[in-house]
C-alpha positions as a printed NumPy array, in Angstrom:
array([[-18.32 ,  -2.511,   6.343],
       [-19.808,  -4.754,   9.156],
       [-21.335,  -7.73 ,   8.407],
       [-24.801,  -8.711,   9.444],
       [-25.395, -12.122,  11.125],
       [-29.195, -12.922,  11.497],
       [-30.652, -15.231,  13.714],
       [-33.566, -17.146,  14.968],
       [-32.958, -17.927,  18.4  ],
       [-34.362, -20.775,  20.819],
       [-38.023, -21.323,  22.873],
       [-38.368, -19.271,  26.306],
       [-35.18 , -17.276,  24.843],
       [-35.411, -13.346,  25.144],
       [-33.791, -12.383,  21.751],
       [-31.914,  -9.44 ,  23.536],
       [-30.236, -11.743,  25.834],
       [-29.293, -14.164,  22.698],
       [-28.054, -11.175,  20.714],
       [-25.77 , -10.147,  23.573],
       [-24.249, -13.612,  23.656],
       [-23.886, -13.57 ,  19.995],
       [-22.08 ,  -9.973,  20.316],
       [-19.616, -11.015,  22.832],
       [-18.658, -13.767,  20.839],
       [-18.507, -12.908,  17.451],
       [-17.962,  -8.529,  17.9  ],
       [-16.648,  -8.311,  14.324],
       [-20.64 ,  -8.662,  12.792],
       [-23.74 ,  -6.856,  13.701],
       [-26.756,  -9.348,  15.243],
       [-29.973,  -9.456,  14.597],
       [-32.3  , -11.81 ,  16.591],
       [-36.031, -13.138,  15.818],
       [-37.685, -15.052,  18.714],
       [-38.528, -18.268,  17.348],
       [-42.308, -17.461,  16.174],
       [-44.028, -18.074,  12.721],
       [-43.353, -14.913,  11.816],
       [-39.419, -15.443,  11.866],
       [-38.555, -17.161,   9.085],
       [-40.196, -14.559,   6.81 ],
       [-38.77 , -11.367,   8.992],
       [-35.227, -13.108,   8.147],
       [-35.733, -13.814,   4.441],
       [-36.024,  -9.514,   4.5  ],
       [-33.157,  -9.072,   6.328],
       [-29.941,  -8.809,   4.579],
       [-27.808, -11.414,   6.374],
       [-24.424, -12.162,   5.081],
       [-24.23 , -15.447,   7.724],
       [-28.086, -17.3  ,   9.534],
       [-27.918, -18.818,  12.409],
       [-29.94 , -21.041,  14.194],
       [-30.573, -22.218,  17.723],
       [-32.578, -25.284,  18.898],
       [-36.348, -24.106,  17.8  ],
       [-34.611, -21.604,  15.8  ],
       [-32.705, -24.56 ,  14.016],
       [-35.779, -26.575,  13.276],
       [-37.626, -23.549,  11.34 ],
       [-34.217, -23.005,   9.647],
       [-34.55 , -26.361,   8.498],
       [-37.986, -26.633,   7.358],
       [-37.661, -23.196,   5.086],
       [-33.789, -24.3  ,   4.381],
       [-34.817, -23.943,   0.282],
       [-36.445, -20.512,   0.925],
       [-32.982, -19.438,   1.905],
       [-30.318, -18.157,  -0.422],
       [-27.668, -21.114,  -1.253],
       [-24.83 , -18.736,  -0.971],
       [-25.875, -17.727,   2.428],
       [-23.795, -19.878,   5.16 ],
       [-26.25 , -21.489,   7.296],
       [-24.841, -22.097,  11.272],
       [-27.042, -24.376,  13.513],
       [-26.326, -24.913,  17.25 ],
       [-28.133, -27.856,  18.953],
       [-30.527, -28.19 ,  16.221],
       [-33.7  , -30.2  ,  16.115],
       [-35.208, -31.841,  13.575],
       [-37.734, -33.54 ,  15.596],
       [-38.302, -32.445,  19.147],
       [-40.107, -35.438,  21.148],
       [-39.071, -38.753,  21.821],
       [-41.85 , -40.504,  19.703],
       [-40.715, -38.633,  16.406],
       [-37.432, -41.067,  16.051],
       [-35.426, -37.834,  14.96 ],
       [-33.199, -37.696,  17.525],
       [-35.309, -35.666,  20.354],
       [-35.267, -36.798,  23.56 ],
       [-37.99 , -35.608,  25.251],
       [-41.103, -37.668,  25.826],
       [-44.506, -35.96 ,  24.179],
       [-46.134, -36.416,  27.738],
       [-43.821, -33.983,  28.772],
       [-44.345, -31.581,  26.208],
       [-48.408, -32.023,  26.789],
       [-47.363, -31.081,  30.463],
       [-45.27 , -27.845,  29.427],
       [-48.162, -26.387,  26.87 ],
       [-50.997, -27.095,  29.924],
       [-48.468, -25.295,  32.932],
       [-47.944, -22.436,  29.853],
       [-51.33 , -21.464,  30.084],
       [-51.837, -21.418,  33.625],
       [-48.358, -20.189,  34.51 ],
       [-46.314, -18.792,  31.976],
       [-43.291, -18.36 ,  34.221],
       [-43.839, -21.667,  35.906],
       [-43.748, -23.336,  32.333],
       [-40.456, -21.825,  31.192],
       [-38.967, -22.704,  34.378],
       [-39.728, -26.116,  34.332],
       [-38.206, -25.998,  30.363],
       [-35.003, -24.196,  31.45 ],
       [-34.451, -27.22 ,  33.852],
       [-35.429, -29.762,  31.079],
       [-32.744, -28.42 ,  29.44 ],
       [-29.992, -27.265,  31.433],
       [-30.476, -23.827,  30.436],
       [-29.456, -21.38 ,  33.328],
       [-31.929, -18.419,  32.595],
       [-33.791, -16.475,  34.894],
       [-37.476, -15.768,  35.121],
       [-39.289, -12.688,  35.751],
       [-42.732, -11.424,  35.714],
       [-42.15 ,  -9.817,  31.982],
       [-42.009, -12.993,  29.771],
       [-39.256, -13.294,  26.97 ],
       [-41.889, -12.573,  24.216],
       [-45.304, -12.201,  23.705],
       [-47.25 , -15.264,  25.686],
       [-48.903, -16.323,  21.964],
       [-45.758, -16.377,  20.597],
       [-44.217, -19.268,  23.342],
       [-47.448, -20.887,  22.928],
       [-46.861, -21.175,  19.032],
       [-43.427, -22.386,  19.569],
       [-44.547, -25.023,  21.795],
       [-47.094, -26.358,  19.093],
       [-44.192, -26.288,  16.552],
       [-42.43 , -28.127,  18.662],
       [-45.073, -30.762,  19.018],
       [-45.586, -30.793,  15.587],
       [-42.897, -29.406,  13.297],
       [-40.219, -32.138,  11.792],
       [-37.083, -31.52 ,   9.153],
       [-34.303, -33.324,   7.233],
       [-30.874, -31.958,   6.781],
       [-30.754, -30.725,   3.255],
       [-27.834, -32.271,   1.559],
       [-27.583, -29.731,  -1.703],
       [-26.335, -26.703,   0.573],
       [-23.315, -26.686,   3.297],
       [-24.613, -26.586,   6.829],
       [-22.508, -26.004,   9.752],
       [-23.703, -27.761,  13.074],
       [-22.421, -27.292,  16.485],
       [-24.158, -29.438,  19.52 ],
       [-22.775, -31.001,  22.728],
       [-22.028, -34.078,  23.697],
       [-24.121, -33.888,  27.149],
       [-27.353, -32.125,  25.576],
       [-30.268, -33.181,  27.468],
       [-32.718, -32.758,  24.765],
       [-30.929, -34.425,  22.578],
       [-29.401, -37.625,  21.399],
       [-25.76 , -36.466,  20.424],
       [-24.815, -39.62 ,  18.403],
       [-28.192, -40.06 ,  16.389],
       [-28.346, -36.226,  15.568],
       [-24.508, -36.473,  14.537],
       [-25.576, -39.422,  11.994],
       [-27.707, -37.078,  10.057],
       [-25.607, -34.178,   9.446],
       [-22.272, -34.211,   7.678],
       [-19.497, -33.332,   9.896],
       [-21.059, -31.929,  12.689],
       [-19.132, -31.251,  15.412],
       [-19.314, -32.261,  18.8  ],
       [-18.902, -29.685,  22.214],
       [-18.228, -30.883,  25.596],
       [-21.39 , -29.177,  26.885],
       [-25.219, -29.474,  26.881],
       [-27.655, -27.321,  25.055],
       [-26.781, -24.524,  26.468],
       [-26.466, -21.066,  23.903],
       [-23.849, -19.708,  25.669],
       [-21.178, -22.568,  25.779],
       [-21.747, -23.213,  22.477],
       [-21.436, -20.328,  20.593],
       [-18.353, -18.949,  22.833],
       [-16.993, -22.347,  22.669],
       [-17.346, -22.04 ,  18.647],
       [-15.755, -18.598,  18.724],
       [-12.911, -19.289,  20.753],
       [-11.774, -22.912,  19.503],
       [-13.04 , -23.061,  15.85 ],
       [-12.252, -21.443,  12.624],
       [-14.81 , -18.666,  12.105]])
């Protein structure tokens, strides 16, 4: 029988696009992907997972609701966040200012505001006129982001993949609070990670 690997994947991410990443990597599970909204963590805790994953916004709501989730469920985090801006000392790198600037160009261009985020980021995705998910929905995420914070919980094994070069984040510090993260040669982007998990690491 096929396992089921649920996730909750990144802002500005279409979850169809992340599942088909996932898929390609790891074919021997079934995917199921949430767009990082406040409805995910509770659509996931229904699911039947038999692995969770998490990717950078995804990661952070992981986090927070880490003791709704079953102990014996193996948690796998790819450039998480635990505190997104600058000013939140967690390891985020990017200035609130900035973040202030992406909510204000989200609500008077949507596509203008997830460009400017894919670039923040290094994240090669297109843009098109039909957003990723509902326009709400990115606005919630951005507020998380503004807002939401999280600490590694010690009591359950985590798994954490981020890269060395991540422009949102600050490699070393984020490495500090895990325990034995491990370190890509990439930035934050989905794809490089989670092939470069598949293909090098022990699944």
């Amino acid at each position: 029988m096929t396992k089921h690997w649920v996730w909750i994947s990144g802002w500005g991410i279409a979850p169809e696009r992340f599942a088909e990443v996932c898929q390609q990597a790891f074919p021997e599970f079934a995917h199921t992907v949430f767009a990082p909204t406040d409805r995910a963590i509770d659509k996931l805790l229904h699911a039947k997972a038999d692995r969770i994953g998490g990717y950078s916004l995804g990661s952070l709501l992981l986090l927070e609701a880490a003791e709704h989730i079953p102990m014996e469920t193996p948690l796998y985090l790819y450039g998480p966040i635990l505190g997104f801006t600058q000013e939140m000392g967690l390891g985020g790198t990017t200035p609130a200012s900035t973040l202030e600037l992406l909510q204000t160009r989200l609500e008077k261009s949507p596509q203008k505001a997830l460009k400017l985020f894919y670039r923040l980021a290094g994240l090669d995705e297109a843009t098109s006129e039909t957003l990723p998910y509902p326009l709400e929905d990115l606005a919630w995420g951005l507020e998380a982001l503004a807002k939401k914070q999280a600490k590694p919980p010690h009591s359950r094994q985590i798994k954490v993949f981020l890269g060395e070069h991540d422009a949102l984040l600050n490699s070393q510090s984020i490495c500090k609070l895990f325990t034995r993260p491990i370190q890509l040669p990439h930035g934050h982007d989905y794809r490089q990670l989670l092939t470069d998990h598949a293909s090098i690491y022990a699944r």
